[in-house]
PDBQT receptor file of N, H, CA, C and O in Angstrom, charges set to zero:
ATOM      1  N   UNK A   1      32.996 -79.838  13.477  1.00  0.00    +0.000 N 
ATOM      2  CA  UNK A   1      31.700 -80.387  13.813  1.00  0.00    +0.000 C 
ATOM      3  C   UNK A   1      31.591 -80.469  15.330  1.00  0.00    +0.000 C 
ATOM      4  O   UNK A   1      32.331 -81.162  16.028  1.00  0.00    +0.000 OA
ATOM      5  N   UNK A   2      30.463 -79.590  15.841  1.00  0.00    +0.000 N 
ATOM      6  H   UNK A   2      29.862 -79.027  15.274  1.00  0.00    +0.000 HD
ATOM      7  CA  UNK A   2      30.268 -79.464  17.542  1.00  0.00    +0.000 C 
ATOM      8  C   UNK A   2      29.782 -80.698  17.607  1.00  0.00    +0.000 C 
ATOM      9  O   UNK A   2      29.264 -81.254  16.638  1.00  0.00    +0.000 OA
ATOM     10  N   UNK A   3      29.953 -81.394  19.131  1.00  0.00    +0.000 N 
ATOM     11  H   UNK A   3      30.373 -80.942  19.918  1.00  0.00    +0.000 HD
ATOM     12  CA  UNK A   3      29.259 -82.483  19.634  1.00  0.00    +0.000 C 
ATOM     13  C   UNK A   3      28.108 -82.210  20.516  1.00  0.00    +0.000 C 
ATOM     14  O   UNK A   3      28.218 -81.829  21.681  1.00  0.00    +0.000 OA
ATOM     15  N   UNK A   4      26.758 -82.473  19.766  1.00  0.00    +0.000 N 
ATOM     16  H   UNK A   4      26.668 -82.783  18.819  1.00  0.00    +0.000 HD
ATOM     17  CA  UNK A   4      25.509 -81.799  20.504  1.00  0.00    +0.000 C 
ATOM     18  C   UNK A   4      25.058 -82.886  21.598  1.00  0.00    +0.000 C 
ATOM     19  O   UNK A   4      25.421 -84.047  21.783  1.00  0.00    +0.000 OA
ATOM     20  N   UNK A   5      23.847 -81.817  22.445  1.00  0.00    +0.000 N 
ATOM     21  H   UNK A   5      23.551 -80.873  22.294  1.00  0.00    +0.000 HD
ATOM     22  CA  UNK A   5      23.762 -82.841  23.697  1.00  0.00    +0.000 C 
ATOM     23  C   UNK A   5      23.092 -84.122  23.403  1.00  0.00    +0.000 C 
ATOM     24  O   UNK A   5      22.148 -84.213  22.618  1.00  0.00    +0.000 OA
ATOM     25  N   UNK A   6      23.498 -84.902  23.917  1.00  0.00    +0.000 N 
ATOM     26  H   UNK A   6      24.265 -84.828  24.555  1.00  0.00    +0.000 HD
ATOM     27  CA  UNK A   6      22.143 -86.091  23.782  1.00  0.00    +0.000 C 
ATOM     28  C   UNK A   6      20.550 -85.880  24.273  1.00  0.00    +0.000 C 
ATOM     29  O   UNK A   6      20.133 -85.258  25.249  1.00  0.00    +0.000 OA
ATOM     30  N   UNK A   7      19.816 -86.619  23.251  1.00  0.00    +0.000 N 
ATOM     31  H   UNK A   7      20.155 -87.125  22.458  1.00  0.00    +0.000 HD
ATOM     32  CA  UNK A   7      18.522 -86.465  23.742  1.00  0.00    +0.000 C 
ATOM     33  C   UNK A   7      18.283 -87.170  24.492  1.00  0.00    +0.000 C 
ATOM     34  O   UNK A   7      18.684 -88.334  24.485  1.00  0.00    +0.000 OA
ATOM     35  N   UNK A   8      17.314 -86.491  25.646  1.00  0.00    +0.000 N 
ATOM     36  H   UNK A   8      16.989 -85.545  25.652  1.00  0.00    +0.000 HD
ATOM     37  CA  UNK A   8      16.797 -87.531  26.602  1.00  0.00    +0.000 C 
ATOM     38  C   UNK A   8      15.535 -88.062  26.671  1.00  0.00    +0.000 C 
ATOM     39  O   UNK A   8      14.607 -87.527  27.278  1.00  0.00    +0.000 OA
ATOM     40  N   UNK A   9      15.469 -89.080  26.079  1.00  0.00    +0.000 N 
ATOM     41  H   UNK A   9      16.223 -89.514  25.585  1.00  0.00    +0.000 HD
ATOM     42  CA  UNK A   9      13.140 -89.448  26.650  1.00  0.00    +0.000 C 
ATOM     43  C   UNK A   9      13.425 -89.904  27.702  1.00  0.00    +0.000 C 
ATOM     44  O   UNK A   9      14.461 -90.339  28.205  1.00  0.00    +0.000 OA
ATOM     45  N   UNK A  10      11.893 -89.710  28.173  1.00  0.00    +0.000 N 
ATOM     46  H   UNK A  10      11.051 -89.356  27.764  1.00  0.00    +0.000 HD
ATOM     47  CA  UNK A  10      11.420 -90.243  29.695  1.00  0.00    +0.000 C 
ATOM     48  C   UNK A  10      10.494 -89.599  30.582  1.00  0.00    +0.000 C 
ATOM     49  O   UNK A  10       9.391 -89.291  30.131  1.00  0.00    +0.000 OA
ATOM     50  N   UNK A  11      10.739 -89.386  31.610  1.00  0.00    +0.000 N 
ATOM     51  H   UNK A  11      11.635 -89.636  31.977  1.00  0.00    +0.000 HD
ATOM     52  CA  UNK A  11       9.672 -88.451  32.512  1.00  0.00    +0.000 C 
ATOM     53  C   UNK A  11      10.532 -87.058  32.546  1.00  0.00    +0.000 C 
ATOM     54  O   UNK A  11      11.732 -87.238  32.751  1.00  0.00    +0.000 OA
ATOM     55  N   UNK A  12      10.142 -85.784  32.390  1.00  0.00    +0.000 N 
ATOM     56  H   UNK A  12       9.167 -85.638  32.223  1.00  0.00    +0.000 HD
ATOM     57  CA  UNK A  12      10.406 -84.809  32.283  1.00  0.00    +0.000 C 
ATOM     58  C   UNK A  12       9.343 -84.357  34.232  1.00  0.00    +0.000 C 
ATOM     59  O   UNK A  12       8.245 -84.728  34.648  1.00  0.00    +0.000 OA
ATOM     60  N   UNK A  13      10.112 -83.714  34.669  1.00  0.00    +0.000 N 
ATOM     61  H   UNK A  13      11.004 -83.412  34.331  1.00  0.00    +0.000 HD
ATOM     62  CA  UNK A  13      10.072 -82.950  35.948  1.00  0.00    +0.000 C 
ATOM     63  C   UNK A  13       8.741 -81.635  35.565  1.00  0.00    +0.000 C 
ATOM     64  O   UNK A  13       8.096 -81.046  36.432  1.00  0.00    +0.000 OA
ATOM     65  N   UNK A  14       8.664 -81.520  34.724  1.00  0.00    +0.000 N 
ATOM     66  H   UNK A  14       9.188 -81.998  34.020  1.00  0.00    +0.000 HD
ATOM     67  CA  UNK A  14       7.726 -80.575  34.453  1.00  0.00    +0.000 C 
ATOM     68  C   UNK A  14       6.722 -81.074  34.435  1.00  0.00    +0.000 C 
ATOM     69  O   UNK A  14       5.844 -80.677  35.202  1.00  0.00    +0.000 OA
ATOM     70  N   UNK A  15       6.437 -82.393  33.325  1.00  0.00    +0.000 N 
ATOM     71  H   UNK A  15       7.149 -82.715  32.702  1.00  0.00    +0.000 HD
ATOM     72  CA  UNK A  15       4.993 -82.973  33.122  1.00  0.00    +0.000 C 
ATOM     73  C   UNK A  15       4.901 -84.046  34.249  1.00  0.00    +0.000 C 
ATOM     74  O   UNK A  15       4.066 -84.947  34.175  1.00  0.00    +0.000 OA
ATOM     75  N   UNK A  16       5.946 -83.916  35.509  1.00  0.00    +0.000 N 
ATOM     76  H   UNK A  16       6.625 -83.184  35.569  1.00  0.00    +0.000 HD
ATOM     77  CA  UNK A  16       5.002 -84.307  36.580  1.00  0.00    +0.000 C 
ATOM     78  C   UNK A  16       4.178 -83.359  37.798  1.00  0.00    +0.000 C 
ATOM     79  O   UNK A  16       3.750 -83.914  38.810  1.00  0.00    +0.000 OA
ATOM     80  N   UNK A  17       4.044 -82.157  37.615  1.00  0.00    +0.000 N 
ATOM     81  H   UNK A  17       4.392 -81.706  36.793  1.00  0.00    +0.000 HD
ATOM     82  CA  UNK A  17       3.006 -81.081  37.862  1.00  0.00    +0.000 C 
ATOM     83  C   UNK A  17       1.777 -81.577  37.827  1.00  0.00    +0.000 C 
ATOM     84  O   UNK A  17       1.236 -82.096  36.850  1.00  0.00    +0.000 OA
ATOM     85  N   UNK A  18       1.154 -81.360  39.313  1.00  0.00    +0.000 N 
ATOM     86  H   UNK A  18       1.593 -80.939  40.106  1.00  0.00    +0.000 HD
ATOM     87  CA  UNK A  18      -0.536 -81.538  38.995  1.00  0.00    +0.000 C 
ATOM     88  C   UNK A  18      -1.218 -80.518  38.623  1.00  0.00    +0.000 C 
ATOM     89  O   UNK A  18      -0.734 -79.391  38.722  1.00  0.00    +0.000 OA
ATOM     90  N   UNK A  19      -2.175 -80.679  38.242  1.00  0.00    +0.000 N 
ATOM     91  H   UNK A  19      -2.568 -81.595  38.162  1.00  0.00    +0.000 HD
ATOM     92  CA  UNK A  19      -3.315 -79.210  37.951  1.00  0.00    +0.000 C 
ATOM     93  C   UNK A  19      -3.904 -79.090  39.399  1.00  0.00    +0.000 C 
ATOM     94  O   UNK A  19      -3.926 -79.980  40.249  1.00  0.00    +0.000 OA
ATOM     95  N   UNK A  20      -4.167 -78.375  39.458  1.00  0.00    +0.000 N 
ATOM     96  H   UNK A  20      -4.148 -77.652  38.768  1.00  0.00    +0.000 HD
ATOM     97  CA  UNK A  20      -5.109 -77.939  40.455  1.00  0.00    +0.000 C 
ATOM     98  C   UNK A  20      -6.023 -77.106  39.948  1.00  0.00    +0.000 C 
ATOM     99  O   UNK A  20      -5.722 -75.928  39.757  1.00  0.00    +0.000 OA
ATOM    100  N   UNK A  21      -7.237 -77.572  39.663  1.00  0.00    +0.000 N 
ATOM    101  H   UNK A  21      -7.482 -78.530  39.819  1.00  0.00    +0.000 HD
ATOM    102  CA  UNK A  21      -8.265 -77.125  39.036  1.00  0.00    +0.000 C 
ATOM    103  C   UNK A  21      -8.924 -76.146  39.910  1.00  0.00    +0.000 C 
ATOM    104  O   UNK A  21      -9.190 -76.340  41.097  1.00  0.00    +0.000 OA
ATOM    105  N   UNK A  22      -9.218 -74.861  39.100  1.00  0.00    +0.000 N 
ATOM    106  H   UNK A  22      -9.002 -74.703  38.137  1.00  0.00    +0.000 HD
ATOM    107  CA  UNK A  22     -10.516 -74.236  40.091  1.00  0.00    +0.000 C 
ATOM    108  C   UNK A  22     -11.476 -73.458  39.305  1.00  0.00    +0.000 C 
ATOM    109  O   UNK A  22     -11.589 -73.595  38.087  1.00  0.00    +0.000 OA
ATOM    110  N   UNK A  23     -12.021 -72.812  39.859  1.00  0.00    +0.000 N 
ATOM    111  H   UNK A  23     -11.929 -72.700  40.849  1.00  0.00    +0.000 HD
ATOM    112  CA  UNK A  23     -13.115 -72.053  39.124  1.00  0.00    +0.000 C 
ATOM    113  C   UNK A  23     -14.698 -73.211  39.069  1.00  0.00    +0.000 C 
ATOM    114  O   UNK A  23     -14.998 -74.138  39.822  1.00  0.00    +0.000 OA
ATOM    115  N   UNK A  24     -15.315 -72.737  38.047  1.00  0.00    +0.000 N 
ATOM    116  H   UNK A  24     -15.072 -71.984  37.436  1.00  0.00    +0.000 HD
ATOM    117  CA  UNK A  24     -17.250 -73.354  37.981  1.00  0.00    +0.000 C 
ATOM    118  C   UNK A  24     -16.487 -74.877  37.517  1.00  0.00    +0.000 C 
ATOM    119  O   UNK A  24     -16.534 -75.819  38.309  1.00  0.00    +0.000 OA
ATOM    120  N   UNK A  25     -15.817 -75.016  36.227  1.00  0.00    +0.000 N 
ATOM    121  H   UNK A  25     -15.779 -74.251  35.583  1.00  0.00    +0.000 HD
ATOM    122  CA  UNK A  25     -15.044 -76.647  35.915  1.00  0.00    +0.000 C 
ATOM    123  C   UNK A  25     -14.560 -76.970  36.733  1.00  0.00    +0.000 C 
ATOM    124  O   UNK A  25     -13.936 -77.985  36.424  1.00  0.00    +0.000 OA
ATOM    125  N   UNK A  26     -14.374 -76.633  38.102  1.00  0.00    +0.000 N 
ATOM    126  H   UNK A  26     -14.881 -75.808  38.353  1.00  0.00    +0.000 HD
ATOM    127  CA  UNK A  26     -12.869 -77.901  38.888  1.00  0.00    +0.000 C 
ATOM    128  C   UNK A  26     -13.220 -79.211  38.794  1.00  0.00    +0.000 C 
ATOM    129  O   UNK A  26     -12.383 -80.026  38.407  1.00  0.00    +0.000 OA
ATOM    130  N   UNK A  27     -14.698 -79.661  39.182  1.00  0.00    +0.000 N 
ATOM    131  H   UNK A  27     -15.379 -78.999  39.496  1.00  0.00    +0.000 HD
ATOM    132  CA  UNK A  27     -14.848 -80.677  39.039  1.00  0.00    +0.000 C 
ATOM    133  C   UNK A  27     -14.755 -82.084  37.326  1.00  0.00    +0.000 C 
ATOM    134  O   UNK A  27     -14.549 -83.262  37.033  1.00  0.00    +0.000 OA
ATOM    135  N   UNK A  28     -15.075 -80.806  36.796  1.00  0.00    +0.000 N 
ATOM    136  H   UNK A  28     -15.242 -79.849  37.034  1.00  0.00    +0.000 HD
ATOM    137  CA  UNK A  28     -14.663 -81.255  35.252  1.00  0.00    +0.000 C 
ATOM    138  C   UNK A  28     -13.209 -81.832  35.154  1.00  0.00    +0.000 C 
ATOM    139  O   UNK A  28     -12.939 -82.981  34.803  1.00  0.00    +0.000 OA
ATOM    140  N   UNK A  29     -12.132 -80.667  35.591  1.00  0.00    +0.000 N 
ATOM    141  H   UNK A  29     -12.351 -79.734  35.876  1.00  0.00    +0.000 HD
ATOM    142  CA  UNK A  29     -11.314 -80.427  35.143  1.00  0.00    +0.000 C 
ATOM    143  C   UNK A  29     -10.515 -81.503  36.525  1.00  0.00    +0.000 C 
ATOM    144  O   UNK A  29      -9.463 -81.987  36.108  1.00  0.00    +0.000 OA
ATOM    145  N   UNK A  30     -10.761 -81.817  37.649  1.00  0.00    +0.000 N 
ATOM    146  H   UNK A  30     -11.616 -81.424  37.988  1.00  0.00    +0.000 HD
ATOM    147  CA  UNK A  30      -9.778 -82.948  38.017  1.00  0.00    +0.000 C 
ATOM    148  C   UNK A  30     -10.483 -84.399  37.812  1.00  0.00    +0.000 C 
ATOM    149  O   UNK A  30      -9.853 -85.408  38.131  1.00  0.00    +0.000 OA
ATOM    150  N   UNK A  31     -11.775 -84.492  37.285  1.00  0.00    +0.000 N 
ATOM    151  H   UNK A  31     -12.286 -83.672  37.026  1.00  0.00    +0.000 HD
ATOM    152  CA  UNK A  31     -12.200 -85.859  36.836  1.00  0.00    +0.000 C 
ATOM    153  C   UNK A  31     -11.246 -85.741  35.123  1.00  0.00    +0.000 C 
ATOM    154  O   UNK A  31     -10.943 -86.819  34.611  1.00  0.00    +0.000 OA
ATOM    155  N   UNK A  32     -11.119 -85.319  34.883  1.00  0.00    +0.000 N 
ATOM    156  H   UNK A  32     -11.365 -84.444  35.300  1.00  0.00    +0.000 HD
ATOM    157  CA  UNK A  32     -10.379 -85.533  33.376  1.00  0.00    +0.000 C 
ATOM    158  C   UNK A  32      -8.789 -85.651  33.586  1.00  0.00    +0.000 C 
ATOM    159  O   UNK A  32      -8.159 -86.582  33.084  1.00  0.00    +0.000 OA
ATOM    160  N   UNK A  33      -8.268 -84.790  34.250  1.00  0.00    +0.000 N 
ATOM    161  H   UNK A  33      -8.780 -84.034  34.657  1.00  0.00    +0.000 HD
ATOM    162  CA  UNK A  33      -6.996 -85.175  34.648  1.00  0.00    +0.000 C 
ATOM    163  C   UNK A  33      -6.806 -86.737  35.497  1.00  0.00    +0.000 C 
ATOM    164  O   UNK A  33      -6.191 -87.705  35.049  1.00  0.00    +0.000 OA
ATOM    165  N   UNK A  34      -7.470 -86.665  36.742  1.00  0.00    +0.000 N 
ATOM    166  H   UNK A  34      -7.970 -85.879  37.106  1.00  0.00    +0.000 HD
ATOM    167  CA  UNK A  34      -7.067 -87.959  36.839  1.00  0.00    +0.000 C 
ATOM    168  C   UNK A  34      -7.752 -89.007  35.915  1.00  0.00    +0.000 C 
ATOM    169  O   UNK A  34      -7.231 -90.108  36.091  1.00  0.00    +0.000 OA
ATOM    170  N   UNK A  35      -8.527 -89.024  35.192  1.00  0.00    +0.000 N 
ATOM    171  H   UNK A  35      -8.950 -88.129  35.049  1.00  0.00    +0.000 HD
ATOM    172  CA  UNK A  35      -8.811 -89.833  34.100  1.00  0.00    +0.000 C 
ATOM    173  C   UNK A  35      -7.797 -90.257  33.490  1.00  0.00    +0.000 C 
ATOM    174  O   UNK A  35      -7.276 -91.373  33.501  1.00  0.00    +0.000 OA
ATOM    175  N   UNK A  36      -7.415 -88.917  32.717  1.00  0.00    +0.000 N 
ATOM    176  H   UNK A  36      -7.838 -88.011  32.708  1.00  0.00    +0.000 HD
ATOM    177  CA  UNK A  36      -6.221 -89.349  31.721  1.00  0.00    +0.000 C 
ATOM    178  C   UNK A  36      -4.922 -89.764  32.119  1.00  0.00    +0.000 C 
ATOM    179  O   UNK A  36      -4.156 -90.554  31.567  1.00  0.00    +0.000 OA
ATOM    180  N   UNK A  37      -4.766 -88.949  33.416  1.00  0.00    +0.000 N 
ATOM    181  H   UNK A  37      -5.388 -88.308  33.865  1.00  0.00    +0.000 HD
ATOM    182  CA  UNK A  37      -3.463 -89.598  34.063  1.00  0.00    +0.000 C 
ATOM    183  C   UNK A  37      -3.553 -91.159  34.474  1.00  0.00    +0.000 C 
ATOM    184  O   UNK A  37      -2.700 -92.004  34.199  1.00  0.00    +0.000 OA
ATOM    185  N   UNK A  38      -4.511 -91.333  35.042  1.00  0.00    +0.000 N 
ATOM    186  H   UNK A  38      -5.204 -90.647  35.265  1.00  0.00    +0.000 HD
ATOM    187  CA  UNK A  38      -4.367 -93.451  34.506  1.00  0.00    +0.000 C 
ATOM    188  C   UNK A  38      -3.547 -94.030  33.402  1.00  0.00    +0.000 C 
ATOM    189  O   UNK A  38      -3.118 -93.694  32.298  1.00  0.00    +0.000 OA
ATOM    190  N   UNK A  39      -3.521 -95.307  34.405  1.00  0.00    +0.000 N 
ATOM    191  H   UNK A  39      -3.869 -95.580  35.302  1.00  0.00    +0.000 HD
ATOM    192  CA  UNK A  39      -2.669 -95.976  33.379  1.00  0.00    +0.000 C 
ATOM    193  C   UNK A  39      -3.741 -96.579  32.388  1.00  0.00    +0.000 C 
ATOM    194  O   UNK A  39      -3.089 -96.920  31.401  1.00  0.00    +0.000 OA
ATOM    195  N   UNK A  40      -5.216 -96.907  32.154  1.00  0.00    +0.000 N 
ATOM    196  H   UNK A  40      -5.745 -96.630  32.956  1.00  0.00    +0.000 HD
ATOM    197  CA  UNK A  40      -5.961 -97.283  31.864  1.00  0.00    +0.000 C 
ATOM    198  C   UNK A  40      -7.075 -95.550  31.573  1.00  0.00    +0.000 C 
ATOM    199  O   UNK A  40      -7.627 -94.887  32.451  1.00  0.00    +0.000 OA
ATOM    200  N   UNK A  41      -7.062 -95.352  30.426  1.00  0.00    +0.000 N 
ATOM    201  H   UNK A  41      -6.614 -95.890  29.712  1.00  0.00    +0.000 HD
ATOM    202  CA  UNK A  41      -7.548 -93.830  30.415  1.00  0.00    +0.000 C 
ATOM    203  C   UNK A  41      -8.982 -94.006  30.811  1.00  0.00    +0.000 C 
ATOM    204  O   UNK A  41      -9.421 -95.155  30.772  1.00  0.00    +0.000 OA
ATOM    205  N   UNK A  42     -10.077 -92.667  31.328  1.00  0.00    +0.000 N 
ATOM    206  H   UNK A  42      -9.720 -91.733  31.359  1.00  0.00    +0.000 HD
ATOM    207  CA  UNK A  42     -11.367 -93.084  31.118  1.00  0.00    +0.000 C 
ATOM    208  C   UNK A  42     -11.647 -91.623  31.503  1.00  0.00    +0.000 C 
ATOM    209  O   UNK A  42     -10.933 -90.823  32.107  1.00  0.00    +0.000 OA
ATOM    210  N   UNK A  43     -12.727 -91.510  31.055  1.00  0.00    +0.000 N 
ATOM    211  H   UNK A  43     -13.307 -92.161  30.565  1.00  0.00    +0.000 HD
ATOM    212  CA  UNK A  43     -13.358 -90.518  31.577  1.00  0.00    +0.000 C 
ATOM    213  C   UNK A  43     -15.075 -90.565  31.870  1.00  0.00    +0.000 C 
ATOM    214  O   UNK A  43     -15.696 -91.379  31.186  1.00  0.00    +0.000 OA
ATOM    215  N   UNK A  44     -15.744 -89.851  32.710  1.00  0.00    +0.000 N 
ATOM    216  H   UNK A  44     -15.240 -89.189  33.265  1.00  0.00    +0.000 HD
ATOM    217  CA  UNK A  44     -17.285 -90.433  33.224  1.00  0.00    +0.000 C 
ATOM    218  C   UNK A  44     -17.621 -90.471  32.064  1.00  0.00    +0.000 C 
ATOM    219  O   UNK A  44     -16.886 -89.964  31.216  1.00  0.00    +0.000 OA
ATOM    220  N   UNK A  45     -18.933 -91.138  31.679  1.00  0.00    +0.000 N 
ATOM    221  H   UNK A  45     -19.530 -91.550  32.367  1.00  0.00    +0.000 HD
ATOM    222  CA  UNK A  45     -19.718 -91.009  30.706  1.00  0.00    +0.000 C 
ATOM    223  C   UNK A  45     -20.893 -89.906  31.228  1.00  0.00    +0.000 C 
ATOM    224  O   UNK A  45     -21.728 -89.222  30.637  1.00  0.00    +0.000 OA
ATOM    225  N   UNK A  46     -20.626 -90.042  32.238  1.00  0.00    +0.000 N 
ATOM    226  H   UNK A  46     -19.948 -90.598  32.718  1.00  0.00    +0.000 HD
ATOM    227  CA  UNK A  46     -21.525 -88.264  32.680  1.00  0.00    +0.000 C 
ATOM    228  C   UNK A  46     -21.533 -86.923  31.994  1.00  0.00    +0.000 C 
ATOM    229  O   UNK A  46     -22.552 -86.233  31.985  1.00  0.00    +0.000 OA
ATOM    230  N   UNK A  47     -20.124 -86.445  31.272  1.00  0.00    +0.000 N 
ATOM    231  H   UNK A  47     -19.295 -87.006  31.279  1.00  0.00    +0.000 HD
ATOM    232  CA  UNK A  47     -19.528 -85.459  30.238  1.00  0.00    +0.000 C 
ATOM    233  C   UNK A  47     -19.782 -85.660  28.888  1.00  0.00    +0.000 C 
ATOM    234  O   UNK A  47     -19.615 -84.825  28.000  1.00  0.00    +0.000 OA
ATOM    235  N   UNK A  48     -20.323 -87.165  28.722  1.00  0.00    +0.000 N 
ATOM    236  H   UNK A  48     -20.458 -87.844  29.444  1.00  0.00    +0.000 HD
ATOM    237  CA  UNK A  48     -21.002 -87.279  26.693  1.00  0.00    +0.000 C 
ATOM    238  C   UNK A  48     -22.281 -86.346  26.805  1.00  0.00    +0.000 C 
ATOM    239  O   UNK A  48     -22.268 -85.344  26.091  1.00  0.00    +0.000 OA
ATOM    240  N   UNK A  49     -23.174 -86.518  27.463  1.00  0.00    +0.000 N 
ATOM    241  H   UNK A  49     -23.185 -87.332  28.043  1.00  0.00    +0.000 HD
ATOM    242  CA  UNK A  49     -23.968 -85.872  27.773  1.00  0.00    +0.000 C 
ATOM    243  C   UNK A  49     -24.676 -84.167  27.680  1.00  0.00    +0.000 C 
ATOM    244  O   UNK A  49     -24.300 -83.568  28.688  1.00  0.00    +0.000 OA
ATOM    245  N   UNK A  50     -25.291 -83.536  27.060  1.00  0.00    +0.000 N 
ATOM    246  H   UNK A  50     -25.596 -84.023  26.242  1.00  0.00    +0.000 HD
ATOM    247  CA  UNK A  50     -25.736 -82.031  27.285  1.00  0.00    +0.000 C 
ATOM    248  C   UNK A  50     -26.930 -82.263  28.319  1.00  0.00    +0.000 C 
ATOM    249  O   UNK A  50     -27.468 -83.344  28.558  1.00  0.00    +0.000 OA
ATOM    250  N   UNK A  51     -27.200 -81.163  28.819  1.00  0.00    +0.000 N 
ATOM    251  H   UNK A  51     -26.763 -80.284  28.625  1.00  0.00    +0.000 HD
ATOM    252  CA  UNK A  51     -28.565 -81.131  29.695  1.00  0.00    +0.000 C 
ATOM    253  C   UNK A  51     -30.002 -81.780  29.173  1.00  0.00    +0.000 C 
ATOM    254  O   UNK A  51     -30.798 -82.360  29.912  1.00  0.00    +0.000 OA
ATOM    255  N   UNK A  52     -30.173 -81.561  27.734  1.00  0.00    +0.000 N 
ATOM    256  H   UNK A  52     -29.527 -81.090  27.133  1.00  0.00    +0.000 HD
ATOM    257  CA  UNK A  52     -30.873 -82.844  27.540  1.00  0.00    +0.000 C 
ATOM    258  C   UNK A  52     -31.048 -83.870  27.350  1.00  0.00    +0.000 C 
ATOM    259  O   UNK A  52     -32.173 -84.368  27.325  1.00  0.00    +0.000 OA
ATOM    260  N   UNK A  53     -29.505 -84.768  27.073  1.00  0.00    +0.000 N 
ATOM    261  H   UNK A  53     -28.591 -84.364  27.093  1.00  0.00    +0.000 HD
ATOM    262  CA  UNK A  53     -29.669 -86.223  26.964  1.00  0.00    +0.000 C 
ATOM    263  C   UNK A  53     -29.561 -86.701  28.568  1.00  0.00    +0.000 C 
ATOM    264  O   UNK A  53     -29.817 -87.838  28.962  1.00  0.00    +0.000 OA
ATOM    265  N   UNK A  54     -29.139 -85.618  29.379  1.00  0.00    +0.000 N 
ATOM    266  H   UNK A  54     -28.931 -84.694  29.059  1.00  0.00    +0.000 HD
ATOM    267  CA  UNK A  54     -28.801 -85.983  31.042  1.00  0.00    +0.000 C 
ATOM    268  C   UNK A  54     -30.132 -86.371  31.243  1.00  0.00    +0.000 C 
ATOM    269  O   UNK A  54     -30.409 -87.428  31.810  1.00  0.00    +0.000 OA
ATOM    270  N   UNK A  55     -30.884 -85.675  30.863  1.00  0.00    +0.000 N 
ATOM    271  H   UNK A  55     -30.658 -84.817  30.403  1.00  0.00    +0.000 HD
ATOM    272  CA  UNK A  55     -32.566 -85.517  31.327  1.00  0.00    +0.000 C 
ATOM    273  C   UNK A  55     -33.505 -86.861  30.696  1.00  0.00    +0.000 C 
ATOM    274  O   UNK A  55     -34.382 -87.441  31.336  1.00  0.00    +0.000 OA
ATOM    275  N   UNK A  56     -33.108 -87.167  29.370  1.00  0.00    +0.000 N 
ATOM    276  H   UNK A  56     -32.395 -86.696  28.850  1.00  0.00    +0.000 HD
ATOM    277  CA  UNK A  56     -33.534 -88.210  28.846  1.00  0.00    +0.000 C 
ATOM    278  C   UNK A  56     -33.060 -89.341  29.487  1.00  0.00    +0.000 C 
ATOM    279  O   UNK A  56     -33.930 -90.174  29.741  1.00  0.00    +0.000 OA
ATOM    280  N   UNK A  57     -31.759 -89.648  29.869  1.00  0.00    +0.000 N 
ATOM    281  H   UNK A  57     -31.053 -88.971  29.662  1.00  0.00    +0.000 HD
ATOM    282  CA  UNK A  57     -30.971 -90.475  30.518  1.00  0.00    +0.000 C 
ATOM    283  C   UNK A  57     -31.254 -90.851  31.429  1.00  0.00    +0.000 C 
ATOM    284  O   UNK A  57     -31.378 -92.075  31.396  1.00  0.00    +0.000 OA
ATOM    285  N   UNK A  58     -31.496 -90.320  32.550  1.00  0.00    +0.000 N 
ATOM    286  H   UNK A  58     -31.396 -89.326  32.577  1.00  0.00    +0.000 HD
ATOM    287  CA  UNK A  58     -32.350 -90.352  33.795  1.00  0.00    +0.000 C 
ATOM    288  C   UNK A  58     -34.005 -90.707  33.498  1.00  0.00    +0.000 C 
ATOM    289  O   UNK A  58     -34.642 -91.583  34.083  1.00  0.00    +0.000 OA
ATOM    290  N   UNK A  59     -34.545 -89.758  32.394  1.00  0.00    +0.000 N 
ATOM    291  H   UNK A  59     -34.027 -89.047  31.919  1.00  0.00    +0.000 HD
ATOM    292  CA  UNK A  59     -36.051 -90.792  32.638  1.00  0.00    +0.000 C 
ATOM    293  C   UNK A  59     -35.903 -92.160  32.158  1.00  0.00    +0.000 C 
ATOM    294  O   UNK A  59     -36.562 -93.074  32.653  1.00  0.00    +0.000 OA
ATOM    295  N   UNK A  60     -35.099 -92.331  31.252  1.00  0.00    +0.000 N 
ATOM    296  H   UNK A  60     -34.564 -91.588  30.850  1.00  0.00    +0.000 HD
ATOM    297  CA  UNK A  60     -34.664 -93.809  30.708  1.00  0.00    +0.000 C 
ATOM    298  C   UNK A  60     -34.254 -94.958  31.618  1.00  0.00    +0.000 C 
ATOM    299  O   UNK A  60     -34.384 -96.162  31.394  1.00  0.00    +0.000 OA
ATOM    300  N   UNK A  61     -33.765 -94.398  32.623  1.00  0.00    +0.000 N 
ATOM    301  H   UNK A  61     -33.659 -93.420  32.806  1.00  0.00    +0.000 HD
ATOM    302  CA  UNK A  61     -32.991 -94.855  33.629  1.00  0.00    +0.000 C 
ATOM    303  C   UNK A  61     -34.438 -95.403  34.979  1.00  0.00    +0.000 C 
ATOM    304  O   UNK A  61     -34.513 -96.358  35.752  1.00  0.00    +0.000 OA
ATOM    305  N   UNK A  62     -35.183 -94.456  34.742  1.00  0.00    +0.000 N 
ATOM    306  H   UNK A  62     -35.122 -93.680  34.114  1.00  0.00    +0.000 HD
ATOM    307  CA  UNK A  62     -36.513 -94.956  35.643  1.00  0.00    +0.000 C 
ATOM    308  C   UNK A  62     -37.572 -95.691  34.911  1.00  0.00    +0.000 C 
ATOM    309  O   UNK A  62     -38.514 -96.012  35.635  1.00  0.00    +0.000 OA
ATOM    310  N   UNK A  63     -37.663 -96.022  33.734  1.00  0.00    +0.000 N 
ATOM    311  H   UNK A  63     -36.898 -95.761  33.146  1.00  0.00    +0.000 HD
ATOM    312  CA  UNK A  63     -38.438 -96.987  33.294  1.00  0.00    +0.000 C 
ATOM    313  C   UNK A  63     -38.344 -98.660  33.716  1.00  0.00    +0.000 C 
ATOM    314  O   UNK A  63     -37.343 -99.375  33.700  1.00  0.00    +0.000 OA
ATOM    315  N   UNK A  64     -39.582 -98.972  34.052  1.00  0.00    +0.000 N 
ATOM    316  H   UNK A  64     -40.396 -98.391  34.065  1.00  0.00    +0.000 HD
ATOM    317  CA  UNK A  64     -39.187-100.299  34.486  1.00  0.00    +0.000 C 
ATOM    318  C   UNK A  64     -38.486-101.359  33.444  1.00  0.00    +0.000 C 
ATOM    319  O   UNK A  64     -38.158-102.480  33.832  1.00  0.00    +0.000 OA
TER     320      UNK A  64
């Protein structure tokens, strides 16, 4: 019977890599990373949104 390695949990050197987002999403794509990378997750409520609830949202938003 071989003696296998021990497992290790914890922080792995790999999944501390940032993204570096680019392309038309970067902005998507480093508001979600640092979102999720919080210790407290979140992300905008700007992204629930399609182009027409943005649009509804905003006239909603100017009603007195």
């Amino acid at each position: 019977m071989s003696k296998s390695a021990p497992l290790e949990l914890g922080h792995s050197h790999e999944s501390d890599r940032r993204v570096e987002p680019t392309g038309i999403d970067s902005e998507f794509a480093a508001d979600v990373v640092a979102g999720l990378s919080a210790n407290e997750k979140t992300l905008a409520p700007k992204y629930f949104y399609d182009a027409t609830g943005s649009h509804l949202f905003e006239a909603i938003c100017l009603t007195p």
